[in-house]
Each structure stands twice: as C-alpha cells, then as structure tokens.
PDB file of N, CA, C and O in Angstrom:
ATOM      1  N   UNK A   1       2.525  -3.631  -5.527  1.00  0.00           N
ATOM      2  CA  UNK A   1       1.815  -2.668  -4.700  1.00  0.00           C
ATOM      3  C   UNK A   1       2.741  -1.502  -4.356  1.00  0.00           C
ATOM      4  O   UNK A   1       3.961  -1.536  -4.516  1.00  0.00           O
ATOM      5  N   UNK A   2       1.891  -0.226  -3.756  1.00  0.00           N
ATOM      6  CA  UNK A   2       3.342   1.131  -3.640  1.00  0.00           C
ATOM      7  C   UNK A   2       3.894   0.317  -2.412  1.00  0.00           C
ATOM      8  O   UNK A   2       5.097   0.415  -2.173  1.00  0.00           O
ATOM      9  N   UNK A   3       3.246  -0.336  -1.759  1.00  0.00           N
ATOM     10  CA  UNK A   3       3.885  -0.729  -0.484  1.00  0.00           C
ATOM     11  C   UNK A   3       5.746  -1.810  -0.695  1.00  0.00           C
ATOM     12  O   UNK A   3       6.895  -1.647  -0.286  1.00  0.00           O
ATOM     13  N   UNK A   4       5.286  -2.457  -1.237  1.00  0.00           N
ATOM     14  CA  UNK A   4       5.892  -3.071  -1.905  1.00  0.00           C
ATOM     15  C   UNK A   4       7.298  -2.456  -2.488  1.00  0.00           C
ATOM     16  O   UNK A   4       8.335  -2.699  -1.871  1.00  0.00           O
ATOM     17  N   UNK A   5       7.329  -1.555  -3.833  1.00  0.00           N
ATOM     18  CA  UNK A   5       7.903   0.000  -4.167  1.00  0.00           C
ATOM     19  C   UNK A   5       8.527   0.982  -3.134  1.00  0.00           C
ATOM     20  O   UNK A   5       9.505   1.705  -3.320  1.00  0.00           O
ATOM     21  N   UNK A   6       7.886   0.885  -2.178  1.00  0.00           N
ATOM     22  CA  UNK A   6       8.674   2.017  -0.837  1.00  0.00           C
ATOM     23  C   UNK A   6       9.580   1.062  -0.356  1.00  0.00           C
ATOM     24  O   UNK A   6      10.681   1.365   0.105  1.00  0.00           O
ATOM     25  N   UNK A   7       9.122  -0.164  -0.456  1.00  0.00           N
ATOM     26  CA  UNK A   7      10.382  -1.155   0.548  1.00  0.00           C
ATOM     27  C   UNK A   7      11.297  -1.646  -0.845  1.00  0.00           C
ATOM     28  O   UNK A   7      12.486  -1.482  -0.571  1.00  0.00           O
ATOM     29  N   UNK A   8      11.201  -1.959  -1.644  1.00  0.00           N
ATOM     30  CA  UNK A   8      12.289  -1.915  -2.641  1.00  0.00           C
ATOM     31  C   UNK A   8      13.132  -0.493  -2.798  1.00  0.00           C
ATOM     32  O   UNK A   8      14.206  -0.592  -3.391  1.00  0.00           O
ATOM     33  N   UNK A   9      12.739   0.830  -2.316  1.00  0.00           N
ATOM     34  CA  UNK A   9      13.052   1.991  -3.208  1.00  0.00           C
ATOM     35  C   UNK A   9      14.255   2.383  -1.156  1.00  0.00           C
ATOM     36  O   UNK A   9      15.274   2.991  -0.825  1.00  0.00           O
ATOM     37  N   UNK A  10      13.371   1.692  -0.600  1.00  0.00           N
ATOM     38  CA  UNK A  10      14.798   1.939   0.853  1.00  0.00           C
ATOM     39  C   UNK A  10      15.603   0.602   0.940  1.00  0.00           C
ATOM     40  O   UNK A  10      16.420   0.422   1.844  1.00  0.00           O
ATOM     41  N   UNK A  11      15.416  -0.086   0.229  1.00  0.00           N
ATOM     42  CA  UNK A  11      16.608  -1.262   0.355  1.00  0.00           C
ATOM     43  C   UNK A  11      17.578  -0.453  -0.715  1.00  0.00           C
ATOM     44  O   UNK A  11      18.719  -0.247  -0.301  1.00  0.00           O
ATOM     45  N   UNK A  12      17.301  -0.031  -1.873  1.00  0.00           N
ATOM     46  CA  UNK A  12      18.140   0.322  -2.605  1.00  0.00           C
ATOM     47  C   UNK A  12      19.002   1.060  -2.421  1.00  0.00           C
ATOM     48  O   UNK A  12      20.221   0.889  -2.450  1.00  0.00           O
ATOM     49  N   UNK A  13      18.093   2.371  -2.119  1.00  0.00           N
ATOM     50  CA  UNK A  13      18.807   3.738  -1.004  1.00  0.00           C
ATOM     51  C   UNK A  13      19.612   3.537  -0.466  1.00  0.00           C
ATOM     52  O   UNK A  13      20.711   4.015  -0.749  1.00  0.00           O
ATOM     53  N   UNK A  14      19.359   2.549   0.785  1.00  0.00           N
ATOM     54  CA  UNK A  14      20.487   2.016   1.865  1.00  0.00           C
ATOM     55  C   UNK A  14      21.819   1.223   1.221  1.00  0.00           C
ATOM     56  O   UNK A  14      22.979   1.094   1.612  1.00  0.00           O
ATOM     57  N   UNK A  15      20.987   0.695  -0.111  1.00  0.00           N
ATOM     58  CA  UNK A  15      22.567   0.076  -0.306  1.00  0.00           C
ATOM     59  C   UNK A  15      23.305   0.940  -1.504  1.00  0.00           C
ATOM     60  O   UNK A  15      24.233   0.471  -2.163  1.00  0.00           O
ATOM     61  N   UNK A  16      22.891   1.961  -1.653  1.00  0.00           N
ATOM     62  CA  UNK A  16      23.585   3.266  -2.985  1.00  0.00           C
ATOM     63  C   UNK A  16      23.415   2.516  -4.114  1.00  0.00           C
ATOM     64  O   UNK A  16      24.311   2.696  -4.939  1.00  0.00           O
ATOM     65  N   UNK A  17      22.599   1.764  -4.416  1.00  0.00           N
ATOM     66  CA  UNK A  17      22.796   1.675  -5.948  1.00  0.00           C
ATOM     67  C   UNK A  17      22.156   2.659  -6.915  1.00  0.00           C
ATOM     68  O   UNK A  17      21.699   2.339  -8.012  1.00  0.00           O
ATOM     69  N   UNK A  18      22.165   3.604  -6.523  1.00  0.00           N
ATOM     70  CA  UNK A  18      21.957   4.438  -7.749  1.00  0.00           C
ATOM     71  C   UNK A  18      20.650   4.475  -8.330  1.00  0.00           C
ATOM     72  O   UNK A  18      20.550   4.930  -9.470  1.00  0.00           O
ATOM     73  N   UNK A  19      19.594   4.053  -7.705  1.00  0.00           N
ATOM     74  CA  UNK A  19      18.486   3.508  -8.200  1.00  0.00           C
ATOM     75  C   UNK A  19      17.722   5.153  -8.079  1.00  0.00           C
ATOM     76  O   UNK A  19      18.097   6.116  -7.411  1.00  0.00           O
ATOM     77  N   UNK A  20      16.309   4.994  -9.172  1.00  0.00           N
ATOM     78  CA  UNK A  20      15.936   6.649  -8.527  1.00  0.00           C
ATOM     79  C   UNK A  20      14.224   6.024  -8.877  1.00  0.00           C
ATOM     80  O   UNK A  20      13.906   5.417  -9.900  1.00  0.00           O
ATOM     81  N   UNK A  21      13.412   6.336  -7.854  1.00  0.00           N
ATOM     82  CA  UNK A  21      12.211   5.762  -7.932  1.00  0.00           C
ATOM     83  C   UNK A  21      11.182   7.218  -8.298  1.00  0.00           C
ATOM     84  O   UNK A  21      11.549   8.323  -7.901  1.00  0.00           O
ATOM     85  N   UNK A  22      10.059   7.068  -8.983  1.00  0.00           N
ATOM     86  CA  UNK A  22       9.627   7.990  -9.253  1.00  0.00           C
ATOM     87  C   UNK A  22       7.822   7.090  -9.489  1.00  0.00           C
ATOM     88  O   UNK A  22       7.623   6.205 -10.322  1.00  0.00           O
ATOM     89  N   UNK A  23       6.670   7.690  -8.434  1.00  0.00           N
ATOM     90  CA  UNK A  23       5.748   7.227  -8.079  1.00  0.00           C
ATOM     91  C   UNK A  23       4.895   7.931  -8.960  1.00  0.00           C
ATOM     92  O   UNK A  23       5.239   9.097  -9.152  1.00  0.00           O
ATOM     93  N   UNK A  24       3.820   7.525  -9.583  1.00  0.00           N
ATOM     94  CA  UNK A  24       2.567   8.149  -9.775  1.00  0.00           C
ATOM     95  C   UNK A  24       1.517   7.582  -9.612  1.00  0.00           C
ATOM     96  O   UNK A  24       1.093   6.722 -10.384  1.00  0.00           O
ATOM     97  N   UNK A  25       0.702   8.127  -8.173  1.00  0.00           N
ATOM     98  CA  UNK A  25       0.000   7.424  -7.797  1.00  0.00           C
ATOM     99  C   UNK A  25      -1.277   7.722  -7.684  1.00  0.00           C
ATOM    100  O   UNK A  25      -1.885   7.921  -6.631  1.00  0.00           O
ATOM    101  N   UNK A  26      -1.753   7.760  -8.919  1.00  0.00           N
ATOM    102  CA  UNK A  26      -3.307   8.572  -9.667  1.00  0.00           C
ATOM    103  C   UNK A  26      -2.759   7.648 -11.434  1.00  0.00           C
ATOM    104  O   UNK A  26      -3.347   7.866 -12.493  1.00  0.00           O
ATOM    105  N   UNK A  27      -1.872   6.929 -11.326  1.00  0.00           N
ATOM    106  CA  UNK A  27      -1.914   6.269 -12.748  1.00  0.00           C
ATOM    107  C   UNK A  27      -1.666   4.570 -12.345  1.00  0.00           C
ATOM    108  O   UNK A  27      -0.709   4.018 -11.803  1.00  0.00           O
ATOM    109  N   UNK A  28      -2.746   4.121 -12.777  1.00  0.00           N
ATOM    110  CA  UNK A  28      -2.392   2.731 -12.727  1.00  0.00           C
ATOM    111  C   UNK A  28      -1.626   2.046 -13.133  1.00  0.00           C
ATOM    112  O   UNK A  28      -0.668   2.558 -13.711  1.00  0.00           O
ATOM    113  N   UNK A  29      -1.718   0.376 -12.996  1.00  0.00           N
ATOM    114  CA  UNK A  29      -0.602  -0.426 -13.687  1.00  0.00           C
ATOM    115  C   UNK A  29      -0.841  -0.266 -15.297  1.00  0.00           C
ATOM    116  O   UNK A  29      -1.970  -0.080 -15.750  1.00  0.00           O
ATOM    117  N   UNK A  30       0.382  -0.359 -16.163  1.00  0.00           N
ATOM    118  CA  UNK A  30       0.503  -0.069 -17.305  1.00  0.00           C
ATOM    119  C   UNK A  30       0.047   1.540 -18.102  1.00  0.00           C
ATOM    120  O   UNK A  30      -0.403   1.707 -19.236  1.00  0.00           O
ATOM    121  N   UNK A  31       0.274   2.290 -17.330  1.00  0.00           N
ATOM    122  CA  UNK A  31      -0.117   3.438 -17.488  1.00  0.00           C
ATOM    123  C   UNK A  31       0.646   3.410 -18.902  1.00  0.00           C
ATOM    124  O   UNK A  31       0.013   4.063 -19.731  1.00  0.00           O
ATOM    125  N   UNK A  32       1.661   2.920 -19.346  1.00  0.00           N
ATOM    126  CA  UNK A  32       2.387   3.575 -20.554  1.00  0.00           C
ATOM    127  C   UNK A  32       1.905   3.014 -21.793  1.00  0.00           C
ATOM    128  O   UNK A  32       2.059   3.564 -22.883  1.00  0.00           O
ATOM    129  N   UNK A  33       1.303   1.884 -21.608  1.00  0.00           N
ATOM    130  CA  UNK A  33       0.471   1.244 -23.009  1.00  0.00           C
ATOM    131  C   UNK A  33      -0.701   1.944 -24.011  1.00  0.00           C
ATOM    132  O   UNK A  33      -1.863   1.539 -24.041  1.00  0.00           O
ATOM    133  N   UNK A  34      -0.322   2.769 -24.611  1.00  0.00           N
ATOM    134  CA  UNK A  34      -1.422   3.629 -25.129  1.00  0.00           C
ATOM    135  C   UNK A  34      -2.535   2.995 -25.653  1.00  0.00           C
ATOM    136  O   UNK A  34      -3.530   3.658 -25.946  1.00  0.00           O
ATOM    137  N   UNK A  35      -2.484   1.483 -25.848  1.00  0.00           N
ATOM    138  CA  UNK A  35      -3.894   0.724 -26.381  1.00  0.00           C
ATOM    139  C   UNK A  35      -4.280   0.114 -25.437  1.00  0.00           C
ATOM    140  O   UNK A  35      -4.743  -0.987 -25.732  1.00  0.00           O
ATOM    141  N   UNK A  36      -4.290   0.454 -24.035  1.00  0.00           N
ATOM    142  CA  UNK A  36      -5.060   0.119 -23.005  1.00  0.00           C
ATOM    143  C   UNK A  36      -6.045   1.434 -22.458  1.00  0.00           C
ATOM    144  O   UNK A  36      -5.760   2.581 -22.804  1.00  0.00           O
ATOM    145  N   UNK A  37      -7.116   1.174 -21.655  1.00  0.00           N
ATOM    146  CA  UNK A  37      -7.679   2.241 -20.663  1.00  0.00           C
ATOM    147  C   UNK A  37      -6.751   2.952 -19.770  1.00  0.00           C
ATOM    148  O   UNK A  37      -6.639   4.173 -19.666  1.00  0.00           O
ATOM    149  N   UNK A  38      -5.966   1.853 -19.009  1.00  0.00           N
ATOM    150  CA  UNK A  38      -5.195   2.883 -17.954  1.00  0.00           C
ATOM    151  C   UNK A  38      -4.726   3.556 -18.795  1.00  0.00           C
ATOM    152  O   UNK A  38      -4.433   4.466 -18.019  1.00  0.00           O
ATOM    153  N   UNK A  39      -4.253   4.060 -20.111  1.00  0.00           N
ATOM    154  CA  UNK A  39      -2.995   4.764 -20.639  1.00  0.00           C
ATOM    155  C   UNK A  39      -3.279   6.153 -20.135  1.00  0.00           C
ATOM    156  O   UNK A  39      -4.274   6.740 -20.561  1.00  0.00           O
ATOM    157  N   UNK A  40      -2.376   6.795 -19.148  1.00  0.00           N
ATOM    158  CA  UNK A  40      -2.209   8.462 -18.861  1.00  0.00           C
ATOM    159  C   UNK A  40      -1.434   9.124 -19.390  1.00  0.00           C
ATOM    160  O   UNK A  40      -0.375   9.223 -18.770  1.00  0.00           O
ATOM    161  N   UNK A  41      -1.521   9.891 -20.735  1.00  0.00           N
ATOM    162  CA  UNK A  41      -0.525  10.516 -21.093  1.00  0.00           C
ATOM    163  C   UNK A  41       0.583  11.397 -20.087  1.00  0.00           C
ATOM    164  O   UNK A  41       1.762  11.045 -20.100  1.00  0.00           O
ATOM    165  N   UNK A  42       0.174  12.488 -19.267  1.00  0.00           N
ATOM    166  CA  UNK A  42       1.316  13.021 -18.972  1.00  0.00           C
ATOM    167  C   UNK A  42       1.862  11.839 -18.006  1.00  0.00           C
ATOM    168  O   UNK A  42       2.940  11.488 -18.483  1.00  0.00           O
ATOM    169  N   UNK A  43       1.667  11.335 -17.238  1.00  0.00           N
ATOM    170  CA  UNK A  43       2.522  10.808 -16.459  1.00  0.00           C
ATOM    171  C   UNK A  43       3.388   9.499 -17.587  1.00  0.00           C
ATOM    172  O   UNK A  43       4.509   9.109 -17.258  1.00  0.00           O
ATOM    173  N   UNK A  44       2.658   8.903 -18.966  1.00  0.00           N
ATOM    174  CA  UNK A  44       3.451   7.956 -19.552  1.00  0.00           C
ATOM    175  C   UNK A  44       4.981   8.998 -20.361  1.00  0.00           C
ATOM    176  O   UNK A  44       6.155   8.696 -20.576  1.00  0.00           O
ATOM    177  N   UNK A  45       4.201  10.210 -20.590  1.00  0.00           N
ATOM    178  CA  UNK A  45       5.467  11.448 -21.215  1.00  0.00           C
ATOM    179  C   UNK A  45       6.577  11.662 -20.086  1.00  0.00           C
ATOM    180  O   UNK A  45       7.783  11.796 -20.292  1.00  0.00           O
ATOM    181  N   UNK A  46       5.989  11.666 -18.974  1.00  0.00           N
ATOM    182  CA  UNK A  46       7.216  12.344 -17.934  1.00  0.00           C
ATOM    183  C   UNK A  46       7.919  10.975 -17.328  1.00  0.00           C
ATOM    184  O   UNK A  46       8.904  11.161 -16.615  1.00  0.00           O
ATOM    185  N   UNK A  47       7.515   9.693 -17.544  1.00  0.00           N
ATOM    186  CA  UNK A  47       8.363   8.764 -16.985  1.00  0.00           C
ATOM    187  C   UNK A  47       9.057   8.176 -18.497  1.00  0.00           C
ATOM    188  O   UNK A  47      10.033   7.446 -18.321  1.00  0.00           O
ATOM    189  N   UNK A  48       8.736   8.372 -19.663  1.00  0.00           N
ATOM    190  CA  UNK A  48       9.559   8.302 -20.891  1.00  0.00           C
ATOM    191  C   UNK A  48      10.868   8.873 -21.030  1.00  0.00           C
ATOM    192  O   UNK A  48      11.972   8.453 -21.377  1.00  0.00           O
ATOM    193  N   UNK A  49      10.220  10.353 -20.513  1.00  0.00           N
ATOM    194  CA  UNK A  49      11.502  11.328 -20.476  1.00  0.00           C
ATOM    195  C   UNK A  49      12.248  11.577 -19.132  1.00  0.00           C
ATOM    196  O   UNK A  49      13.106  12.458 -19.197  1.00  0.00           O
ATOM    197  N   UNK A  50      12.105  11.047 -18.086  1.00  0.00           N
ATOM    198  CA  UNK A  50      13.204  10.426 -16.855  1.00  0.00           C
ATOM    199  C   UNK A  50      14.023   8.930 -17.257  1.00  0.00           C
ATOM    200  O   UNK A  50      15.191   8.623 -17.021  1.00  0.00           O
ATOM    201  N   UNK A  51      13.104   8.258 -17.848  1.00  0.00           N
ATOM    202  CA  UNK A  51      13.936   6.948 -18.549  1.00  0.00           C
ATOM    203  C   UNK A  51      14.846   7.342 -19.725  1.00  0.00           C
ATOM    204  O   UNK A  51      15.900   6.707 -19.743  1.00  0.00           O
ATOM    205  N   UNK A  52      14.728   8.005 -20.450  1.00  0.00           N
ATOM    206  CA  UNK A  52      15.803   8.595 -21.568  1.00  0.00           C
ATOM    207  C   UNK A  52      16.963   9.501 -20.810  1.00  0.00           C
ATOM    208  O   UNK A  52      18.120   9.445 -21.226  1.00  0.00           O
ATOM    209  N   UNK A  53      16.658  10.228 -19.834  1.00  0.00           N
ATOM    210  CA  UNK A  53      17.586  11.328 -18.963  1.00  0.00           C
ATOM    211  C   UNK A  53      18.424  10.017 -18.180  1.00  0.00           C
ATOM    212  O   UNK A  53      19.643   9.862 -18.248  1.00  0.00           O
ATOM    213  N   UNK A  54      17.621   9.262 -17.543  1.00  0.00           N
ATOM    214  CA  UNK A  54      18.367   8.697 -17.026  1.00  0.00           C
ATOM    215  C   UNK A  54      19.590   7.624 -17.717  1.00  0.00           C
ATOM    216  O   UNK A  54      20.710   7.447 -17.237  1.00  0.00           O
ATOM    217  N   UNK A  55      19.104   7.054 -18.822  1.00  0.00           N
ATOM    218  CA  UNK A  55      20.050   6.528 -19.958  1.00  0.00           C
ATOM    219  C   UNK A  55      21.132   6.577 -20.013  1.00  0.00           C
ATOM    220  O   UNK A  55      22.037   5.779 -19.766  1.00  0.00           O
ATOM    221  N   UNK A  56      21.033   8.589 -20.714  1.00  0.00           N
ATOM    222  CA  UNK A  56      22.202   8.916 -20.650  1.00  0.00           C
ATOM    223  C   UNK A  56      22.946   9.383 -19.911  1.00  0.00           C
ATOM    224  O   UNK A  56      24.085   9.701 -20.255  1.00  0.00           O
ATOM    225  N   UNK A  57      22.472   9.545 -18.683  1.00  0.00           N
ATOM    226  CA  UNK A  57      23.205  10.097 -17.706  1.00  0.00           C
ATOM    227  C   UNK A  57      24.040   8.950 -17.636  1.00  0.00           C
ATOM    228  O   UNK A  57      25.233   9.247 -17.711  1.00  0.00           O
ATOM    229  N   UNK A  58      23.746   7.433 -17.486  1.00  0.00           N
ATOM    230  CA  UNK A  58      24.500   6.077 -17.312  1.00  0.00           C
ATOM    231  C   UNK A  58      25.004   5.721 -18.737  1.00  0.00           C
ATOM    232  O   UNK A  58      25.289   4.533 -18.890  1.00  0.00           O
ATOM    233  N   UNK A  59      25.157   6.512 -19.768  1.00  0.00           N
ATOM    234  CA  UNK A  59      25.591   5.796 -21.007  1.00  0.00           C
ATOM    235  C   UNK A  59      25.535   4.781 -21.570  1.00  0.00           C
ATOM    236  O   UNK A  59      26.415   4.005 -21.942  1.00  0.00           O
ATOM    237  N   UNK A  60      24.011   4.760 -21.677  1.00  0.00           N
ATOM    238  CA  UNK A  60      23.648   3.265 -21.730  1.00  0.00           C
ATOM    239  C   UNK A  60      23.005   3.884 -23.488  1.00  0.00           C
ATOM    240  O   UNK A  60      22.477   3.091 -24.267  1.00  0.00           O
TER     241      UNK A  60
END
C-alpha cells in the first residue's frame, strides 16, 4: 500500500541509506509488465530510466 511506501521511504531517510523513492500514484501494481492491463507506458519509461540512472550512479 502507499501507506506502507511512505513508512518504508522515512525509515530509510532517517537512517541515510541512500534509498530514493519515486511514487506514481495514477499507475497501479505492475505497471511495468507490458502484457498486463495495468501496463502505463510513461510512468513504466520514467521508472526504467531512474532505475538505469540510478545503477550507474552506484556502479552496479
């Protein structure tokens, strides 16, 4: 639930891990599965491309 997400995303905060939360909350669960209904393209494009930024920012 977001409720759920806000209290994971200030435990993290508080403890600096580096964590970076990013909500979209007009796209349901599995928004990124393109062979489902929920699939939302822009929001599955813009959390693709924060997960790749973020990657390499960690050199992973």
């Amino acid at each position: 639930s977001l409720d759920s997400v806000r209290q994971m995303e200030s435990a993290l905060t508080k403890g600096h891990s580096g964590s970076e939360f990013h909500v979209y909350e007009q796209a349901g669960h599995a928004f990124h599965a393109d062979y489902r209904p929920g699939y939302s393209a822009p929001e599955a494009i813009d959390g693709w491309q924060r997960s790749l930024t973020w990657l390499r920012q960690h050199g992973v």
